[in-house]
N, C-alpha and C positions, 0 to 999 in steps of 0.2 A: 126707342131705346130698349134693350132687351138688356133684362135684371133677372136676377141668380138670388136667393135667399140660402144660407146654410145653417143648418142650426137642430133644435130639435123640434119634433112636429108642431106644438101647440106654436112653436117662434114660428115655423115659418107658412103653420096654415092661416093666417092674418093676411100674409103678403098674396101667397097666390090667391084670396079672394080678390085685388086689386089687378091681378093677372100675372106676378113673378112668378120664375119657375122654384120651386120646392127643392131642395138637397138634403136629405133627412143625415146627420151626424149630430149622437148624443155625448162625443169625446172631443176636447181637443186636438188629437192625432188624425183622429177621424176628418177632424174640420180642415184642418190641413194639409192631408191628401188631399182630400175631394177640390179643394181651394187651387191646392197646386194642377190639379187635372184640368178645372176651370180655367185656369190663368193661360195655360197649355195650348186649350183648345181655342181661348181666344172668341167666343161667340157672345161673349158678355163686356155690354160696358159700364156696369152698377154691379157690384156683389154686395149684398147685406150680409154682415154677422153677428151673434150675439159676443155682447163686451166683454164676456167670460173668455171668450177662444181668442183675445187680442195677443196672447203671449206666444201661443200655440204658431198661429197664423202670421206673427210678425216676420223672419226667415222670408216666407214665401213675397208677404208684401213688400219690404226691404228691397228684394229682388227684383219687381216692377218698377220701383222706384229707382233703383240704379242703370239699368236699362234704359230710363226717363220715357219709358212708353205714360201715357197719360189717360189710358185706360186701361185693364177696368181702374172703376172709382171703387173704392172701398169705402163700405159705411160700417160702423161698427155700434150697435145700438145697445142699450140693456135691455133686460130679457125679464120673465117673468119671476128670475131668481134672484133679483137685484142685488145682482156684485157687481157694482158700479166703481169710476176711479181710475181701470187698467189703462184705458186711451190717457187719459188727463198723466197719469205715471210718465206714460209712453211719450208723449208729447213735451215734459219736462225734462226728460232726459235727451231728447232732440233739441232744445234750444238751451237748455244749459251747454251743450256740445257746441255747439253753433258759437254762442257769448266767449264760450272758455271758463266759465265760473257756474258752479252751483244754484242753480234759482230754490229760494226757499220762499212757495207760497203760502 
């Protein structure tokens, strides 16, 4: 399996110690391009990101999703700046849409 890490260096020199390849973006925009180029090229079936760029990066992932390709996998993890939450957001307003009614957890 070849894995893609995006993020900014201390996030993603973790990963390529385990052998992922490194994509150094310190913006959400950044993380987004580069993500979309990824997605594009199609050589990855794992991209890690940090949980800060979920808003940023949503658009592009959305778009794999509709498509219904099933890779890449996205992971979206917290980072050393622990703004945690965005997924969990993201994820209640995906199955509140689904239900038809607001989930308040």
């Amino acid at each position: 399996m070849t894995v893609a890490v995006v993020g900014p260096p201390p996030f993603i020199t973790c990963f390529e110690l385990v052998g992922a390849e490194g994509f150094e973006a310190e913006s959400g925009e950044e993380a987004a391009s580069l993500l979309r180029r990824l997605v594009e090229e199609g050589d990855y079936r794992l991209i890690v990101l940090p949980e800060r760029f979920a808003e940023e990066t949503l658009p592009v992932r959305e778009a794999v999703m509709r498509r219904g390709d099933i890779s890449p996998i996205f992971a979206l993890i917290p980072d050393l700046t622990l703004e945690t939450g965005m997924r969990m957001e993201e994820l209640k307003r995906a199955v509140s849409l689904a239900v038809g009614t607001k989930l308040e957890l």
